[in-house]
C-alpha positions as a LaTeX table, in Angstrom:
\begin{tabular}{lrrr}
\hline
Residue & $x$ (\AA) & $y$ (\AA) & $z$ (\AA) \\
\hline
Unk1 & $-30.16$ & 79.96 & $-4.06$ \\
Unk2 & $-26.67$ & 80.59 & $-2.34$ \\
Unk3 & $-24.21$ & 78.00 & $-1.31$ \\
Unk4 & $-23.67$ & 77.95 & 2.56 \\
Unk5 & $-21.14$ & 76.09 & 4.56 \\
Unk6 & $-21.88$ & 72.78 & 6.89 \\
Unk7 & $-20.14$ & 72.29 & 10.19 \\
Unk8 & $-17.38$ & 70.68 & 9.47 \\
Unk9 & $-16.50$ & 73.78 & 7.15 \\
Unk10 & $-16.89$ & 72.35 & 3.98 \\
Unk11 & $-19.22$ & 74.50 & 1.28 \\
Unk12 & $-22.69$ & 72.74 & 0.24 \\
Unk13 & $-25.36$ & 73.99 & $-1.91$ \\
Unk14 & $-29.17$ & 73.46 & $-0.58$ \\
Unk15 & $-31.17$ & 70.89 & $-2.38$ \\
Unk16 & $-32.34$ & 71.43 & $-5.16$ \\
Unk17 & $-36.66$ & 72.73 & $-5.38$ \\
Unk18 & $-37.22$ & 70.79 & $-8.69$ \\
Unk19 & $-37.39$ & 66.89 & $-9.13$ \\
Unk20 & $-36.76$ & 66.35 & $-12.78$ \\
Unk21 & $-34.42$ & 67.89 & $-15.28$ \\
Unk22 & $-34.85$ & 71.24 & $-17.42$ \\
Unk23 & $-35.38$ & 70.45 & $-20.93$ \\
Unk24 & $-35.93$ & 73.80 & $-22.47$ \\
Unk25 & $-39.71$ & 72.40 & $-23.07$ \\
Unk26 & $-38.94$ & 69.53 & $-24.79$ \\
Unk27 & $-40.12$ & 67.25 & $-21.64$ \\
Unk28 & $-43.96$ & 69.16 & $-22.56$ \\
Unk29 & $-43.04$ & 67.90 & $-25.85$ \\
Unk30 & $-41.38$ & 70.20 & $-27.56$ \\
Unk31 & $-41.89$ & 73.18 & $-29.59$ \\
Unk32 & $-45.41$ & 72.86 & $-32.53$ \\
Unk33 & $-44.77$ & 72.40 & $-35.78$ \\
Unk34 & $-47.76$ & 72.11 & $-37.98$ \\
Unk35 & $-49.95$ & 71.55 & $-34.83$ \\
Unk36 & $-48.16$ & 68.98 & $-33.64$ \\
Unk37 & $-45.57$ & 68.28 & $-30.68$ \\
Unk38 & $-42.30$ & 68.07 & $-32.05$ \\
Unk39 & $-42.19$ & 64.50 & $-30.23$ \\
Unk40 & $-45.11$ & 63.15 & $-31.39$ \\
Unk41 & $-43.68$ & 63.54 & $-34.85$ \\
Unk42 & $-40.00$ & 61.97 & $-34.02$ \\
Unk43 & $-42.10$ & 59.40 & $-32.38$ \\
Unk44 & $-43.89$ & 58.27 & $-35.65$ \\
Unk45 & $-40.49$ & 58.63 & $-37.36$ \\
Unk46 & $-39.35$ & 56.26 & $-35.33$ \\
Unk47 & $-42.63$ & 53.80 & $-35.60$ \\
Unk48 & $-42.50$ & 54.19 & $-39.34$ \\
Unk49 & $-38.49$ & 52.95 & $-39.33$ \\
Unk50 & $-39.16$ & 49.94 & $-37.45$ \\
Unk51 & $-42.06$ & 48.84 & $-39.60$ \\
Unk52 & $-40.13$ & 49.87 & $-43.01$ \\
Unk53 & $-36.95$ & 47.84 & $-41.57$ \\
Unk54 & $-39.38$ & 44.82 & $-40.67$ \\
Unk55 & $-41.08$ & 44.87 & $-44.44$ \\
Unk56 & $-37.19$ & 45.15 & $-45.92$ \\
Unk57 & $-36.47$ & 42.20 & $-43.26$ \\
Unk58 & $-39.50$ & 40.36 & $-45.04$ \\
Unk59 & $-39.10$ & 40.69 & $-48.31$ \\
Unk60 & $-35.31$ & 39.83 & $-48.03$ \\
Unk61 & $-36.64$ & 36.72 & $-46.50$ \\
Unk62 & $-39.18$ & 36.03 & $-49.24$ \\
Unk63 & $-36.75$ & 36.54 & $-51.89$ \\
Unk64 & $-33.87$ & 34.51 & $-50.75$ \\
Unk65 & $-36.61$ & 31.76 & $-50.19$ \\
Unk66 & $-37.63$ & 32.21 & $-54.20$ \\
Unk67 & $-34.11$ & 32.48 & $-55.11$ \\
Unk68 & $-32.64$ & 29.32 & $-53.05$ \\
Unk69 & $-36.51$ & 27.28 & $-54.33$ \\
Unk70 & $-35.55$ & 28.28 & $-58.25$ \\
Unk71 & $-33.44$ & 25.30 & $-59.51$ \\
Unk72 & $-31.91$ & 27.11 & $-62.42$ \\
Unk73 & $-30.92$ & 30.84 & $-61.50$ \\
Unk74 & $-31.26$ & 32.53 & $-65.11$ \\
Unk75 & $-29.50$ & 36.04 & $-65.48$ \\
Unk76 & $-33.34$ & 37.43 & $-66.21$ \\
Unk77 & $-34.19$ & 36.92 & $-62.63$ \\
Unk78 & $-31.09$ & 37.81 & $-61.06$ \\
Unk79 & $-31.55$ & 41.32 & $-63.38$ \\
Unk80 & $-35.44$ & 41.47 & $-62.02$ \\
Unk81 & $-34.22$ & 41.15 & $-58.93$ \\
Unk82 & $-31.57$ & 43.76 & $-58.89$ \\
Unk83 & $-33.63$ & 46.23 & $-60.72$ \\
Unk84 & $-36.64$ & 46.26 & $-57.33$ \\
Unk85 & $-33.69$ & 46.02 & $-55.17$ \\
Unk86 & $-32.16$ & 49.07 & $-56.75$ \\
Unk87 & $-36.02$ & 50.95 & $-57.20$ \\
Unk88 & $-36.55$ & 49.95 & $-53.30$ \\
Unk89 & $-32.89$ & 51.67 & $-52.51$ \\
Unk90 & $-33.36$ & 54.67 & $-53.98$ \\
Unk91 & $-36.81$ & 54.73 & $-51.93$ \\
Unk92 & $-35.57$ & 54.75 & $-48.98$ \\
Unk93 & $-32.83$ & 57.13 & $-49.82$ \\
Unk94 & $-35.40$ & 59.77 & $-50.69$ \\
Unk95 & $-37.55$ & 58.99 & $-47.85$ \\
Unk96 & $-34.63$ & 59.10 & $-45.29$ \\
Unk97 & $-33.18$ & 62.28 & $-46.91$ \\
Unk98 & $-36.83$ & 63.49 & $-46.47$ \\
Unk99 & $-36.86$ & 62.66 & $-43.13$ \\
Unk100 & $-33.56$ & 64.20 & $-42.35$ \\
Unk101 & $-34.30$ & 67.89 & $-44.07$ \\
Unk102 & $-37.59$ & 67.70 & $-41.99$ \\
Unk103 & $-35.77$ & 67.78 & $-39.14$ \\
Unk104 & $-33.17$ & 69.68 & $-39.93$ \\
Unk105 & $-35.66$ & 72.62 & $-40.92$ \\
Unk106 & $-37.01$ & 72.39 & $-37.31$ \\
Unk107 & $-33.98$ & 72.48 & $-35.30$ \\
Unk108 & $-32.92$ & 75.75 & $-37.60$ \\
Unk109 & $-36.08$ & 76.94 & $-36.75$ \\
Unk110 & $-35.81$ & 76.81 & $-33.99$ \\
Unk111 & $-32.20$ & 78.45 & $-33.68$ \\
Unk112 & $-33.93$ & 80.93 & $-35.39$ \\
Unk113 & $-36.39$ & 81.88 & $-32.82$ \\
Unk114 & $-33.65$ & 81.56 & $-30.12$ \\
Unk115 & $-31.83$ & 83.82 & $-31.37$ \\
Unk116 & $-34.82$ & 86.35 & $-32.26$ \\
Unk117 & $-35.57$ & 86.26 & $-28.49$ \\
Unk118 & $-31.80$ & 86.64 & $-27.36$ \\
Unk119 & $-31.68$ & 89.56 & $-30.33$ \\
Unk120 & $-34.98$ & 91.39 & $-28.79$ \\
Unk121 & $-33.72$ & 91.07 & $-25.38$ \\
Unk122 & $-30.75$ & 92.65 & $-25.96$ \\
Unk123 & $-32.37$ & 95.77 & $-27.96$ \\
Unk124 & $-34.11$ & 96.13 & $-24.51$ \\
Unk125 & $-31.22$ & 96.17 & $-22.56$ \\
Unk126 & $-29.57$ & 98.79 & $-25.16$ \\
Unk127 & $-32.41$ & 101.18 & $-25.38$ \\
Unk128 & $-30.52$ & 104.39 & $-26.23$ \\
Unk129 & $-30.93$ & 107.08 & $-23.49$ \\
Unk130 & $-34.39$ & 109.27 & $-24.01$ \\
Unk131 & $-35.95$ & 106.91 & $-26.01$ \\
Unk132 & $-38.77$ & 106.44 & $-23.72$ \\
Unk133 & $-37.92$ & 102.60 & $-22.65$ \\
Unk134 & $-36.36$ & 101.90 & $-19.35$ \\
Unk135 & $-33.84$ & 98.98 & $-18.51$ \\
Unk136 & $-36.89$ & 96.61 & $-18.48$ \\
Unk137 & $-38.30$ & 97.02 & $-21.68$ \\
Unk138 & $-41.06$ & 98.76 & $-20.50$ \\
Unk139 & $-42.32$ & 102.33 & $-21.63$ \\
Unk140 & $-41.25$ & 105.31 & $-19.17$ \\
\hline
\end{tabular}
């Protein structure tokens, strides 16, 4: 692919033979991890946030509907009330921080291998003289 000149002089490069973008495989879905598509598991990550939102959304609803329906509001179930909010906090810390390593293990993982390949392909290149490997990696 070169870049040629048009009539009225000014450089253009040919169109292009592909229709969508490169993605380094992530538009096939992305390396496997644990048999599954890399995608398939940020999808469900992503499923699994909504719906935990939506049940936070609901019971934050259904207790502000207990606590504004209580006539007196007694410090025992104000404390109740702080102690699941705190258990249901930490919860969702741990799941979230869970959710983050997970991730972060698979884009280091995938560093990894990246840079294995680059590694390898450069110990072809530099194959010392008489070794028996040519410039290609191949055996002379």
């Amino acid at each position: 692919m070169s870049d040629s000149q048009s009539p009225d002089g000014r450089w253009q490069r040919p169109p292009i033979e592909r229709e969508t973008p490169l993605r380094s495989g992530w538009s096939e879905g992305g390396p496997q991890v644990g048999g599954r598509r890399i995608t398939d598991s940020v999808e469900d990550t992503i499923r699994t946030a909504y719906q935990v939102i939506g049940e936070n959304f609901r019971q934050g609803h259904d207790a502000a509907e207990r606590y504004s329906q209580q006539a007196p509001h007694g410090a025992a179930d104000t404390s109740r009330d702080l102690g699941t909010l705190t258990s249901r906090m930490i919860q969702l810390g741990r799941d979230m921080a869970n959710t983050y390593f997970d991730a972060m293990d698979l884009l280091l993982q995938e560093v990894d291998q990246r840079r294995g390949d680059r590694e390898r392909s450069q110990e072809r290149r530099d194959a010392p003289a008489g070794s028996g490997v040519d410039d290609g990696g191949e055996p002379s």
